[in-house]
N, CA, C and O atoms as a Maestro MAE file, in Angstrom:
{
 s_m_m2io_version
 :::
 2.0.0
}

f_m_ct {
 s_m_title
 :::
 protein
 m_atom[328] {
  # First column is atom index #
  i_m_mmod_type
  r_m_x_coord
  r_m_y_coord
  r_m_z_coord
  i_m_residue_number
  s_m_chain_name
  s_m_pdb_residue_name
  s_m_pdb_atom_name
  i_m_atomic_number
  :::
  1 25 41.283 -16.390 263.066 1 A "UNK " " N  " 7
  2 3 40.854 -17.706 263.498 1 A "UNK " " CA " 6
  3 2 41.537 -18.761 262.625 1 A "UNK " " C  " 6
  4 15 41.498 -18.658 261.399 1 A "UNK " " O  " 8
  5 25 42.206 -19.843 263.278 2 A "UNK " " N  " 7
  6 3 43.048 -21.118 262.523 2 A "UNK " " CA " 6
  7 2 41.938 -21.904 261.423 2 A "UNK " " C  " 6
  8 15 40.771 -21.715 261.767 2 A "UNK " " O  " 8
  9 25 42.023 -22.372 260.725 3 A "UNK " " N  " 7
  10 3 40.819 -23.188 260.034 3 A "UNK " " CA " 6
  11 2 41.687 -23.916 259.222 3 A "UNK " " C  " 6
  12 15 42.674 -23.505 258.612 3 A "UNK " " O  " 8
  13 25 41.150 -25.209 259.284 4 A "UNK " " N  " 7
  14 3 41.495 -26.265 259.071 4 A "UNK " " CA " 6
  15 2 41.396 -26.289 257.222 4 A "UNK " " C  " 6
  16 15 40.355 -26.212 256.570 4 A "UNK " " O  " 8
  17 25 42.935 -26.431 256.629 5 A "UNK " " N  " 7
  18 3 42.941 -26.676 254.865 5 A "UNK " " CA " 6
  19 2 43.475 -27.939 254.464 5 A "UNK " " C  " 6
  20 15 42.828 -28.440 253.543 5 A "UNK " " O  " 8
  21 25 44.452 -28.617 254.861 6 A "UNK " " N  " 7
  22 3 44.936 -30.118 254.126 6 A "UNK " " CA " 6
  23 2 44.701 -30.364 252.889 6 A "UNK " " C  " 6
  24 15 44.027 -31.205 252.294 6 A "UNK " " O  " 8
  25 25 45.493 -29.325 252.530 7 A "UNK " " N  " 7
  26 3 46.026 -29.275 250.928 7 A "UNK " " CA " 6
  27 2 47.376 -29.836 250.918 7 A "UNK " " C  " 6
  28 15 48.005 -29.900 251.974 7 A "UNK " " O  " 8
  29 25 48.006 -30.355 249.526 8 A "UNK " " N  " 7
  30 3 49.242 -30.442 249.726 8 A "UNK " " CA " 6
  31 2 49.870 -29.119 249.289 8 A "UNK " " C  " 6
  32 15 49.161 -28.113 249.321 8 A "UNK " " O  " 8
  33 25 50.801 -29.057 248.993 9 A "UNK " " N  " 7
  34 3 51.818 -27.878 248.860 9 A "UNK " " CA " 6
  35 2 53.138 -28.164 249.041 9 A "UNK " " C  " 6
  36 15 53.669 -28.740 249.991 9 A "UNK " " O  " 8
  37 25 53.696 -27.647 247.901 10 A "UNK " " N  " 7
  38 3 55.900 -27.642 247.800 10 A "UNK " " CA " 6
  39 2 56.010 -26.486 248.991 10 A "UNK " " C  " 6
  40 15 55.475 -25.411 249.260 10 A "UNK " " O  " 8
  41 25 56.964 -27.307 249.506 11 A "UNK " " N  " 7
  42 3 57.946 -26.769 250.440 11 A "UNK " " CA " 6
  43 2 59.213 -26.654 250.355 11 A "UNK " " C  " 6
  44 15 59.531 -27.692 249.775 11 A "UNK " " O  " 8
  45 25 60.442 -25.891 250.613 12 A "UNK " " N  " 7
  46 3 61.520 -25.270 250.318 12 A "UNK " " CA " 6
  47 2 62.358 -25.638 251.709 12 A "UNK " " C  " 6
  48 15 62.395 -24.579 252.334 12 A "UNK " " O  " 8
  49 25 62.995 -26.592 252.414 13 A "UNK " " N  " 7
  50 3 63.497 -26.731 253.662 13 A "UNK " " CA " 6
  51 2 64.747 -26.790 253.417 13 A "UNK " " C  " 6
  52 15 65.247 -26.896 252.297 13 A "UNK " " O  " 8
  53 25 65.470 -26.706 254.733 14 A "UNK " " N  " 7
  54 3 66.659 -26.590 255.065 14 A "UNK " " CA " 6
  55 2 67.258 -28.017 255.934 14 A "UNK " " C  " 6
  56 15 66.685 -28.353 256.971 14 A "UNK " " O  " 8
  57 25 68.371 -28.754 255.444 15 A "UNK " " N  " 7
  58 3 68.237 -29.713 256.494 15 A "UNK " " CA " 6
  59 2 69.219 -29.869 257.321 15 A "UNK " " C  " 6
  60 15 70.083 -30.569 256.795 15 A "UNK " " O  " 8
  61 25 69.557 -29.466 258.620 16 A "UNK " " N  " 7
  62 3 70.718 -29.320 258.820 16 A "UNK " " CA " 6
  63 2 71.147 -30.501 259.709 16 A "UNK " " C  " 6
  64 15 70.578 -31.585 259.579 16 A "UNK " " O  " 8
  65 25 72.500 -30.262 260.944 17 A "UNK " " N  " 7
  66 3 73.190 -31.247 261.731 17 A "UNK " " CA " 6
  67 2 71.850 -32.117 262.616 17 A "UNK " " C  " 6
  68 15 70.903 -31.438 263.015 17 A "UNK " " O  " 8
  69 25 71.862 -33.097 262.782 18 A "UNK " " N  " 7
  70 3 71.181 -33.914 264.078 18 A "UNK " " CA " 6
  71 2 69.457 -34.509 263.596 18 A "UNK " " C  " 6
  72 15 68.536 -34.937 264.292 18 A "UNK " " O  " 8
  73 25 69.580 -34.295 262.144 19 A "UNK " " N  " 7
  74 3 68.563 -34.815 261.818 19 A "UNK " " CA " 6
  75 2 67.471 -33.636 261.330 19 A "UNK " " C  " 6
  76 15 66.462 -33.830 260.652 19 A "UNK " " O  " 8
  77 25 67.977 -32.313 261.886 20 A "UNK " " N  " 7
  78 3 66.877 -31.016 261.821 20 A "UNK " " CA " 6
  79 2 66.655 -30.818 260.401 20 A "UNK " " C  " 6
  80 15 67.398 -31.099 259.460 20 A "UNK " " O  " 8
  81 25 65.329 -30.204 260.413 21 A "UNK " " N  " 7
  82 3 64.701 -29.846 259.110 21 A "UNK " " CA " 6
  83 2 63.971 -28.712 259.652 21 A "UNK " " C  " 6
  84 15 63.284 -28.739 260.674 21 A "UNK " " O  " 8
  85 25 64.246 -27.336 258.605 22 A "UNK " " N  " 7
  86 3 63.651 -26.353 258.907 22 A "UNK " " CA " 6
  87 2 62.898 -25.403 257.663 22 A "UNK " " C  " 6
  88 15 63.509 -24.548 257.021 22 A "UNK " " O  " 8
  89 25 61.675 -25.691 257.500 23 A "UNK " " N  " 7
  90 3 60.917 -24.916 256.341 23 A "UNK " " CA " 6
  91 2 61.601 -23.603 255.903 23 A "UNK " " C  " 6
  92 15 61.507 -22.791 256.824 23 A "UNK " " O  " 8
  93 25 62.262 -23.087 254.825 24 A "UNK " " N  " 7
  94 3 62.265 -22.039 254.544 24 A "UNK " " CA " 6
  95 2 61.211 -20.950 253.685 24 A "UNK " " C  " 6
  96 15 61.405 -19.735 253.652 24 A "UNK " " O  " 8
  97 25 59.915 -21.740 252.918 25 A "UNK " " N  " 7
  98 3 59.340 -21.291 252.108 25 A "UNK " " CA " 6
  99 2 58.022 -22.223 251.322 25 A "UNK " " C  " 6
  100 15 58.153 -23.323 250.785 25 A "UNK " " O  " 8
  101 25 56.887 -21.497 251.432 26 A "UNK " " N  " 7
  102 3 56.063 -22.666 250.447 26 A "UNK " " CA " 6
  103 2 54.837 -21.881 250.021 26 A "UNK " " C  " 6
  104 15 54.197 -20.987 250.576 26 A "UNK " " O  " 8
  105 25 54.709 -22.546 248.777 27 A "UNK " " N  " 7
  106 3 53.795 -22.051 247.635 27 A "UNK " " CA " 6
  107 2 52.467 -22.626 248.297 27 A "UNK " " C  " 6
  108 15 52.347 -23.722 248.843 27 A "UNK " " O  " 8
  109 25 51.676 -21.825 248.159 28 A "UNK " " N  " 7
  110 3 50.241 -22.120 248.365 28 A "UNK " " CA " 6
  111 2 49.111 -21.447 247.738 28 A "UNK " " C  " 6
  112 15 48.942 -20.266 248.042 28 A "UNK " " O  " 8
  113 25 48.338 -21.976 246.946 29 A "UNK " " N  " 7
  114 3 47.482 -21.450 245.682 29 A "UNK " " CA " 6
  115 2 48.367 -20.658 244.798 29 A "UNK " " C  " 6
  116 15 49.482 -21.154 244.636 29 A "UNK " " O  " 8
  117 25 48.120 -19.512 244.171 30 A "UNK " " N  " 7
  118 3 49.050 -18.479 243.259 30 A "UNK " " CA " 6
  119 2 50.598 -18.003 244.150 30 A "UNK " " C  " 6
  120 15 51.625 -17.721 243.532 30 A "UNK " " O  " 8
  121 25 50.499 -17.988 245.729 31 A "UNK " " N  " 7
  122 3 51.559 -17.420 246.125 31 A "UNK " " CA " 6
  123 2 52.560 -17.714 247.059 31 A "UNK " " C  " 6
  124 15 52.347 -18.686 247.784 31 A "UNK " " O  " 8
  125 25 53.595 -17.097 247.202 32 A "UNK " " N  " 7
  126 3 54.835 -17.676 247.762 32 A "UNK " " CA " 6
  127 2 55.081 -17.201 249.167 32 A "UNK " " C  " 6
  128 15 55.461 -16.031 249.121 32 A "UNK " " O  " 8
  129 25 54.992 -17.787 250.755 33 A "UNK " " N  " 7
  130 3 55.312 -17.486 251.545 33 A "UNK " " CA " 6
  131 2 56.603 -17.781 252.106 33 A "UNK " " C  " 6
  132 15 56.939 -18.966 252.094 33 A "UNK " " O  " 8
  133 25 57.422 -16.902 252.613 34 A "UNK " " N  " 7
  134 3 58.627 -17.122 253.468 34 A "UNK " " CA " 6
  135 2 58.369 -17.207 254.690 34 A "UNK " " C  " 6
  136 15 57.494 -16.536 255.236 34 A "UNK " " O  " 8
  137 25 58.949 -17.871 255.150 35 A "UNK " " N  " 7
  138 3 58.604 -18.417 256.884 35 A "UNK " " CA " 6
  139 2 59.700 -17.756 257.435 35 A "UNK " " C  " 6
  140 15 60.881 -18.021 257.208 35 A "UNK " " O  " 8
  141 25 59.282 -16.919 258.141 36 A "UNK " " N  " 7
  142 3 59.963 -16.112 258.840 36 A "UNK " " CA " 6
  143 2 60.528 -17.014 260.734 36 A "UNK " " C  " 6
  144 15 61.568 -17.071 261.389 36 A "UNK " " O  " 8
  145 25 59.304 -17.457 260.865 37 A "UNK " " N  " 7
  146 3 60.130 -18.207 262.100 37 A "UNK " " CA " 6
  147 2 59.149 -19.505 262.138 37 A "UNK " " C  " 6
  148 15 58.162 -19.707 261.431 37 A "UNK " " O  " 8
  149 25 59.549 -20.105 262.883 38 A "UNK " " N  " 7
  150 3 59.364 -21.846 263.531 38 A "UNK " " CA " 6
  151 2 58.668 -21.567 264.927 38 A "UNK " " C  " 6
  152 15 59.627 -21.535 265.698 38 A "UNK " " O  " 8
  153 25 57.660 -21.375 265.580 39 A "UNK " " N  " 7
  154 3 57.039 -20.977 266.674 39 A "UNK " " CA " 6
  155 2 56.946 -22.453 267.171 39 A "UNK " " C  " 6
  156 15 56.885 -22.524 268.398 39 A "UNK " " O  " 8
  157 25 56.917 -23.771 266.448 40 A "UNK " " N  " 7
  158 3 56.309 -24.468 267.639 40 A "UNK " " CA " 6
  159 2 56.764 -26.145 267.200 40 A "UNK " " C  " 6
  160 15 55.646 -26.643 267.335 40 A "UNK " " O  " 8
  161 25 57.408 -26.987 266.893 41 A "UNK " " N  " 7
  162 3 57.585 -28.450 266.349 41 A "UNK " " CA " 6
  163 2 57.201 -29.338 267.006 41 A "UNK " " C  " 6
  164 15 57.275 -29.330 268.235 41 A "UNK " " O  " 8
  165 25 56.553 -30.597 266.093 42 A "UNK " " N  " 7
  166 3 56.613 -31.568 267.273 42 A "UNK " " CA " 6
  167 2 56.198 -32.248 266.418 42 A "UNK " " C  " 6
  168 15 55.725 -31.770 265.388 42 A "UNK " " O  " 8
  169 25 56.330 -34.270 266.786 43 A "UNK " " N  " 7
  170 3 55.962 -35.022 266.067 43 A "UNK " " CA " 6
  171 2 54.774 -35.985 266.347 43 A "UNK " " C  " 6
  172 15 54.131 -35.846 267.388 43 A "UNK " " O  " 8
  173 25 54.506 -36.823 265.574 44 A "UNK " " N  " 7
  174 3 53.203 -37.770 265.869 44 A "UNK " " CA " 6
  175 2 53.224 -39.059 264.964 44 A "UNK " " C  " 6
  176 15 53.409 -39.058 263.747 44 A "UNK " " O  " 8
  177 25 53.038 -39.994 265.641 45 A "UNK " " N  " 7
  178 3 53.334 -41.332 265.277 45 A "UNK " " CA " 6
  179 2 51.276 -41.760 264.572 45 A "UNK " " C  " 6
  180 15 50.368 -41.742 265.403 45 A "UNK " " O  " 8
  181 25 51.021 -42.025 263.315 46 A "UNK " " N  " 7
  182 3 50.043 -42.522 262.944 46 A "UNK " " CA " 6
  183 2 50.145 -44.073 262.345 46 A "UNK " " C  " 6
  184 15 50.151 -44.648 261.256 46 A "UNK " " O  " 8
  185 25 50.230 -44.412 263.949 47 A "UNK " " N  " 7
  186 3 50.752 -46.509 262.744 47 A "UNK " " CA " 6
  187 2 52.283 -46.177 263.185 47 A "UNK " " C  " 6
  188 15 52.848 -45.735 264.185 47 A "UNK " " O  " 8
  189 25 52.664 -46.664 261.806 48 A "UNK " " N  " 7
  190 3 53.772 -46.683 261.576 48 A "UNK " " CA " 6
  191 2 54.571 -45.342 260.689 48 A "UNK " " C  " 6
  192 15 55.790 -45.257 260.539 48 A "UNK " " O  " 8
  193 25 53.565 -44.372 260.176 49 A "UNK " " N  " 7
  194 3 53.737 -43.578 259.416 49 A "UNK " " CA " 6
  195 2 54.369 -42.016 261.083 49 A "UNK " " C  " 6
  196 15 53.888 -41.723 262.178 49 A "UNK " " O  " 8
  197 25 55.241 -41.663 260.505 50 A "UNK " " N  " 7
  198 3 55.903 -40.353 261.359 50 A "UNK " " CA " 6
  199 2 55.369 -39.142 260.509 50 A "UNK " " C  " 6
  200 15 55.557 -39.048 259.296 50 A "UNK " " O  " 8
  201 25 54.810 -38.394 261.130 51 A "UNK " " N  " 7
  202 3 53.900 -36.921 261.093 51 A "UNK " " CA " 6
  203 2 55.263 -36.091 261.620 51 A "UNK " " C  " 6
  204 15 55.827 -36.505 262.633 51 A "UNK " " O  " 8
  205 25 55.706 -35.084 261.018 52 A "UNK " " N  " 7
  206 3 56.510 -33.418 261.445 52 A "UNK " " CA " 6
  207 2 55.219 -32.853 261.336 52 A "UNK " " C  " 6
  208 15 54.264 -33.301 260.703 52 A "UNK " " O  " 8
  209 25 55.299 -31.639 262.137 53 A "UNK " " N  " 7
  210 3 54.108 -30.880 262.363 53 A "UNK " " CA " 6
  211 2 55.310 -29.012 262.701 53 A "UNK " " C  " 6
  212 15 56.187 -28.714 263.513 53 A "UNK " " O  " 8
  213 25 54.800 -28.467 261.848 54 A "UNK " " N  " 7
  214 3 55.727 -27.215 261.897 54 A "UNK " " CA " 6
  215 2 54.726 -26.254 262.353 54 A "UNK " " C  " 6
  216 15 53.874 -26.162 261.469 54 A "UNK " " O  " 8
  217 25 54.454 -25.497 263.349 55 A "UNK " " N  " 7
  218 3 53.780 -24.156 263.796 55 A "UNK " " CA " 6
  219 2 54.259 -23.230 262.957 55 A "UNK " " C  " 6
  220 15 55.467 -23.460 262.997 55 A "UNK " " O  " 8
  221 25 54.075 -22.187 262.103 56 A "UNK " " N  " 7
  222 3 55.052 -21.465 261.667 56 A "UNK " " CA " 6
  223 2 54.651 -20.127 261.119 56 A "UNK " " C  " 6
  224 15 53.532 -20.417 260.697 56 A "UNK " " O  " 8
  225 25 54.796 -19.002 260.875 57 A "UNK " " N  " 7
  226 3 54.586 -17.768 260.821 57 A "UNK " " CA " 6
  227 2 55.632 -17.259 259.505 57 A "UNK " " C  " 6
  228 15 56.759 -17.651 259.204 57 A "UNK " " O  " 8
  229 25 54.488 -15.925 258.699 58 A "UNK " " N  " 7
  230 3 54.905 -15.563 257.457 58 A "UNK " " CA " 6
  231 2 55.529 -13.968 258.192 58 A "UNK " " C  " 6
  232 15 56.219 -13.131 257.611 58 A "UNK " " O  " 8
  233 25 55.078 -13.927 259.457 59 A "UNK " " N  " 7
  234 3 55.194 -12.454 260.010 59 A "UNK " " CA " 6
  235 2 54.066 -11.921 259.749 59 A "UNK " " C  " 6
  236 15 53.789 -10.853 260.294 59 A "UNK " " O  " 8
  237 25 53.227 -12.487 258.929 60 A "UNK " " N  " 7
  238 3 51.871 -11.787 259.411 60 A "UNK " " CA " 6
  239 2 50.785 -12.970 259.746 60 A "UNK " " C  " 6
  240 15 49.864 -12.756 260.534 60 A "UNK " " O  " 8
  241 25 50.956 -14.214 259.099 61 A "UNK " " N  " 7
  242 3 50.110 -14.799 259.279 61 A "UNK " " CA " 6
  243 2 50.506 -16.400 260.513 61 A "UNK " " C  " 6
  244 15 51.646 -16.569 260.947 61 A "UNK " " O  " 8
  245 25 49.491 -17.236 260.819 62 A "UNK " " N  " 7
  246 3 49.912 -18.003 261.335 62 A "UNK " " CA " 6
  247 2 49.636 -19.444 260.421 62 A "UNK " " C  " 6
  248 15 48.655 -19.388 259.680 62 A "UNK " " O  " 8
  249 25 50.435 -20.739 260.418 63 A "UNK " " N  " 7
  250 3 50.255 -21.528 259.601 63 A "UNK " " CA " 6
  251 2 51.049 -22.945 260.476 63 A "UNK " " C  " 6
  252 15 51.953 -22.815 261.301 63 A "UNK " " O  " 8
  253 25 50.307 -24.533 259.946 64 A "UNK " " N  " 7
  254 3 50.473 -25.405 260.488 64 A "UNK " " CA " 6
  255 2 50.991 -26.196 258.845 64 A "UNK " " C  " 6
  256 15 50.289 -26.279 257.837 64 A "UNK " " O  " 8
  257 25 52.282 -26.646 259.008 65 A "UNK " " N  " 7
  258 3 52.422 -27.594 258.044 65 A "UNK " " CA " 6
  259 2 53.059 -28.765 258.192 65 A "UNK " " C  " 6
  260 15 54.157 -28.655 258.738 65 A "UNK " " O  " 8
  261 25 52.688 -30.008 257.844 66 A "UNK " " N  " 7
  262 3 53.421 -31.075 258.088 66 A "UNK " " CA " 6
  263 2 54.194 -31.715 256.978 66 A "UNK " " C  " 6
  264 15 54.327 -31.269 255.839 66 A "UNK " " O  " 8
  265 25 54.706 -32.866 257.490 67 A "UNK " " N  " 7
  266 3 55.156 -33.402 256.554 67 A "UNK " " CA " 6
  267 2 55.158 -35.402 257.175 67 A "UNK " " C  " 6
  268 15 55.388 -36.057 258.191 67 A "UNK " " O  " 8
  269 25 54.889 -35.530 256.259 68 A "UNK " " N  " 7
  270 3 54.781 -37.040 255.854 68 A "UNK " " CA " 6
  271 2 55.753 -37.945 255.715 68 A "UNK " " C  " 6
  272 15 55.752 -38.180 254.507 68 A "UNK " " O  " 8
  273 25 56.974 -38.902 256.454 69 A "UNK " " N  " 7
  274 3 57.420 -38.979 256.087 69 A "UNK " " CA " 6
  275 2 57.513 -40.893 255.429 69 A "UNK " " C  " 6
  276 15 58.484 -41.491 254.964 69 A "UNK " " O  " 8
  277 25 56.721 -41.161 255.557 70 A "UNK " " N  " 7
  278 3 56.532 -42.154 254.764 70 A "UNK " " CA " 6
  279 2 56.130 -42.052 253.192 70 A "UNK " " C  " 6
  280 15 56.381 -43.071 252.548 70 A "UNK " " O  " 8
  281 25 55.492 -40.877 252.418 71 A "UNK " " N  " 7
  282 3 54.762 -40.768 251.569 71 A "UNK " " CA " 6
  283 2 55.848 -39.126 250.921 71 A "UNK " " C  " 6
  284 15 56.128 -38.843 249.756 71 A "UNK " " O  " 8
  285 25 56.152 -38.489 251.997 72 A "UNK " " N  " 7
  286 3 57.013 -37.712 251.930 72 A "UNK " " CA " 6
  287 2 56.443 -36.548 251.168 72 A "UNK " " C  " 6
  288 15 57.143 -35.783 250.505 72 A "UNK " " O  " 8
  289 25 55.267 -36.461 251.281 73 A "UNK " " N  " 7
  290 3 54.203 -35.322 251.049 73 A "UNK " " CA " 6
  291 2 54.146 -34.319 252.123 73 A "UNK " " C  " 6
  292 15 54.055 -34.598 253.319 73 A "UNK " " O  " 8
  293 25 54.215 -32.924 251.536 74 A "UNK " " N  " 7
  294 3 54.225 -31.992 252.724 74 A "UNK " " CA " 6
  295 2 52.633 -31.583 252.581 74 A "UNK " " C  " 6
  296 15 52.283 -31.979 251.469 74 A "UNK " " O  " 8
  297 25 51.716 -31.058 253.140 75 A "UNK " " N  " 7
  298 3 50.592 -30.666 253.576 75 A "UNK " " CA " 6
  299 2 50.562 -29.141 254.473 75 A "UNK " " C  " 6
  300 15 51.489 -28.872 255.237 75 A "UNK " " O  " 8
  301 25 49.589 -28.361 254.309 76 A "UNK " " N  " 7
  302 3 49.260 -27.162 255.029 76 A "UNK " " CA " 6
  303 2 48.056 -27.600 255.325 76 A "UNK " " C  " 6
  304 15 47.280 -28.108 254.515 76 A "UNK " " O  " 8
  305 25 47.785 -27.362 256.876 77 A "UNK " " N  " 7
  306 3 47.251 -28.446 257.659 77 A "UNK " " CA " 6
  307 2 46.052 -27.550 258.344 77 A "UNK " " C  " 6
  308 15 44.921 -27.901 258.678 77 A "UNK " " O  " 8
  309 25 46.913 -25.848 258.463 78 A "UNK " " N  " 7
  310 3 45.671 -24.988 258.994 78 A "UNK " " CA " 6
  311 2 46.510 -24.040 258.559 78 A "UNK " " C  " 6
  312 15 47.668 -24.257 258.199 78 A "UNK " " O  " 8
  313 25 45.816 -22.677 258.580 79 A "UNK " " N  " 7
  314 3 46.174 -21.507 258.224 79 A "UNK " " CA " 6
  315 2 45.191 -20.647 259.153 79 A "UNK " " C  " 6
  316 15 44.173 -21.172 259.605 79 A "UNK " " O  " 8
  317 25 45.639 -18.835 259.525 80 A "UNK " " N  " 7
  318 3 44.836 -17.871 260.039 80 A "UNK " " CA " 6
  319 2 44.692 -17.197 259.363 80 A "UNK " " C  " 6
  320 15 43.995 -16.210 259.598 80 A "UNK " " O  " 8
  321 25 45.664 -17.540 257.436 81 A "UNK " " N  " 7
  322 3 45.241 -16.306 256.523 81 A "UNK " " CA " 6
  323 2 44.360 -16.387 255.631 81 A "UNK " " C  " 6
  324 15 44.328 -17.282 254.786 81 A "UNK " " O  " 8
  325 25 43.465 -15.360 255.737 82 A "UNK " " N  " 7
  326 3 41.728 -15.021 255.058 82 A "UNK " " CA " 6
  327 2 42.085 -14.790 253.618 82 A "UNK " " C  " 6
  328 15 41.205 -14.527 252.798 82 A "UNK " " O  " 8
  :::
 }
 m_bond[327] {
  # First column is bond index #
  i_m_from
  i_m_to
  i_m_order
  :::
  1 1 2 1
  2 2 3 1
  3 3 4 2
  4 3 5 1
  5 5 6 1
  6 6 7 1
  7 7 8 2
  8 7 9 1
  9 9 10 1
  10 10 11 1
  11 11 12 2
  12 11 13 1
  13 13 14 1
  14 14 15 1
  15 15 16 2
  16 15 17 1
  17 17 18 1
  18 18 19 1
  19 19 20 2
  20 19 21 1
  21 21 22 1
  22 22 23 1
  23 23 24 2
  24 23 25 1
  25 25 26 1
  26 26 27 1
  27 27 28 2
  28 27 29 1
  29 29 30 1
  30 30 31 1
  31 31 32 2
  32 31 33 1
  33 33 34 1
  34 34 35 1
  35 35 36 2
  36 35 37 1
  37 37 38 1
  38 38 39 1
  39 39 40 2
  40 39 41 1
  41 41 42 1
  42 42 43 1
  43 43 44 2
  44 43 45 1
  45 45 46 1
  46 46 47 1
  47 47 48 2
  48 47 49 1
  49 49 50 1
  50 50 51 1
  51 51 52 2
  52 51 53 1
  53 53 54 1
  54 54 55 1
  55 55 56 2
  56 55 57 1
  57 57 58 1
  58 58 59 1
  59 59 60 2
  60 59 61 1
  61 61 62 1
  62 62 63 1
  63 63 64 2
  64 63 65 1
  65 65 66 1
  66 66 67 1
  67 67 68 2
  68 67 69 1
  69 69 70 1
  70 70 71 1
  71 71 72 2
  72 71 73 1
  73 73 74 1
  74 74 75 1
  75 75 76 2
  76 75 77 1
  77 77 78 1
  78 78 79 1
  79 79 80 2
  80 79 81 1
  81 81 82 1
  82 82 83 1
  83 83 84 2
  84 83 85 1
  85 85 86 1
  86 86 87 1
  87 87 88 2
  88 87 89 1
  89 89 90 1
  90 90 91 1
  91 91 92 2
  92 91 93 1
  93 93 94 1
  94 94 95 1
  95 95 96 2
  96 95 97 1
  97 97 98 1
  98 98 99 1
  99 99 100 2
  100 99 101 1
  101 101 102 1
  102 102 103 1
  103 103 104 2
  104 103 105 1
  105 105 106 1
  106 106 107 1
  107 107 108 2
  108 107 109 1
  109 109 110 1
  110 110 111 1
  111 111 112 2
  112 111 113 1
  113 113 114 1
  114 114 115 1
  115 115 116 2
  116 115 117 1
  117 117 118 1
  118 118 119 1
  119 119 120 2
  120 119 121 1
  121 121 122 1
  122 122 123 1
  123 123 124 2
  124 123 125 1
  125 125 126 1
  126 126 127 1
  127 127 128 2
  128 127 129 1
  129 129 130 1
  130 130 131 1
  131 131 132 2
  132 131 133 1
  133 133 134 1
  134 134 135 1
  135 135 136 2
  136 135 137 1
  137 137 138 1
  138 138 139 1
  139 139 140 2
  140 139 141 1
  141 141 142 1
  142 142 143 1
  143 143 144 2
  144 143 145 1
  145 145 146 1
  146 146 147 1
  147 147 148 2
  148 147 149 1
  149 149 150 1
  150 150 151 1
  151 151 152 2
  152 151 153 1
  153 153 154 1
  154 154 155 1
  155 155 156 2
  156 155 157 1
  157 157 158 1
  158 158 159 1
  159 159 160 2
  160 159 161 1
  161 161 162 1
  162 162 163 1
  163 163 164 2
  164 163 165 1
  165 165 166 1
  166 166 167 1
  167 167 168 2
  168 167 169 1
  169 169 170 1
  170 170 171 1
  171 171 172 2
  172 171 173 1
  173 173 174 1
  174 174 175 1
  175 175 176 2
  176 175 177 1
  177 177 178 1
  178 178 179 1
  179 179 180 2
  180 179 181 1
  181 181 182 1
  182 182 183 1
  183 183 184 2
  184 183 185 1
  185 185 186 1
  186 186 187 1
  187 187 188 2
  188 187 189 1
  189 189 190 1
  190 190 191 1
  191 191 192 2
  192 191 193 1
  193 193 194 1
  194 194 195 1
  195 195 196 2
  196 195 197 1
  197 197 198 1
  198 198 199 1
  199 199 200 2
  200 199 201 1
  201 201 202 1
  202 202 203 1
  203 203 204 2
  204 203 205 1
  205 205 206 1
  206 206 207 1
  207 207 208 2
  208 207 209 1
  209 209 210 1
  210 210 211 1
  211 211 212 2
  212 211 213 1
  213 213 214 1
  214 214 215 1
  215 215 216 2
  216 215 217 1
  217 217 218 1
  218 218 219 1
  219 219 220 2
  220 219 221 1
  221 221 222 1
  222 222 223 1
  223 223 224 2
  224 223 225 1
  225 225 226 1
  226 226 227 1
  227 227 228 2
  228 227 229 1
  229 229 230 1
  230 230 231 1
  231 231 232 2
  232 231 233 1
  233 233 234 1
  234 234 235 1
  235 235 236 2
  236 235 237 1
  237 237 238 1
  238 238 239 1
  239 239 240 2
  240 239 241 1
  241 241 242 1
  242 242 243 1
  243 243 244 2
  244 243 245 1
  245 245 246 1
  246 246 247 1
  247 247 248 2
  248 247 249 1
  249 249 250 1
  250 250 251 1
  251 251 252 2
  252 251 253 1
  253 253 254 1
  254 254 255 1
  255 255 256 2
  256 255 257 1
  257 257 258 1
  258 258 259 1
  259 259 260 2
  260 259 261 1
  261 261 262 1
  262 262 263 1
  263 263 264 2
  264 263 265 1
  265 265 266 1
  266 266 267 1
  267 267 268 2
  268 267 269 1
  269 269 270 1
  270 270 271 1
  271 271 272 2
  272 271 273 1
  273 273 274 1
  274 274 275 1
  275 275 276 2
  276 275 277 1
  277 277 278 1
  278 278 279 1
  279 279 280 2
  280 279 281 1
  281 281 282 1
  282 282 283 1
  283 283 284 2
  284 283 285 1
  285 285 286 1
  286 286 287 1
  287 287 288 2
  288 287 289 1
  289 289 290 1
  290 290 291 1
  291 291 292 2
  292 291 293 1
  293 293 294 1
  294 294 295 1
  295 295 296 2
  296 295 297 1
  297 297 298 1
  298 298 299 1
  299 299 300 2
  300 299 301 1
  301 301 302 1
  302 302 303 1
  303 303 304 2
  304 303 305 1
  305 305 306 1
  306 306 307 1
  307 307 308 2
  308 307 309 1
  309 309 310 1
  310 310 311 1
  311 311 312 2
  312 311 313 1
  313 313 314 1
  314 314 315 1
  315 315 316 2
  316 315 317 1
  317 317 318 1
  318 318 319 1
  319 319 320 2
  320 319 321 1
  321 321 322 1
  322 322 323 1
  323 323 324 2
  324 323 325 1
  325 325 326 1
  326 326 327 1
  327 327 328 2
  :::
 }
}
C-alpha cells in the first residue's frame, strides 16, 4: 500500500538533451536506493512554483519523488516500502 512520507532526501540525477532529468539514486533514512526505472513523469504548476513528480521503482519497491524547482529541494512524496 502507497503511504504518504514528504521527507526531503538527496537525490543523484542525470540530466540529459531537451531539458530531461532522470533520478539515478537516493538516500532515504540509513539507506541507498537505485532506481531501476522511471514508470511514470509528470508535472504540476503550484502558483508559480513547478513540481517534477517521478513514479519510480527500486525493482522491488514502488516510490513517488519530486522535485521543487523553485526551492530546488527534492522530496519522497510516497513510498510502498514497509
Amino acid at each position: 500500500m502507497i503511504q504518504q512520507v514528504k521527507e526531503q532526501i538527496r537525490v543523484a540525477v542525470v540530466f540529459g538533451p531537451g531539458n530531461t532529468i532522470r533520478p539515478v539514486w537516493f538516500d532515504w533514512g540509513a539507506r541507498k536506493y537505485q532506481v531501476r526505472e522511471v514508470t511514470y513523469f509528470w508535472q504540476e504548476r503550484q502558483g508559480s512554483v513547478e513540481l517534477l513528480h517521478f513514479a519510480i521503482s527500486d525493482g522491488a519497491n514502488l516510490f513517488e519523488l519530486t522535485y521543487n524547482g523553485a526551492s530546488r529541494v527534492w522530496a519522497l512524496a510516497a513510498s510502498d516500502n514497509n
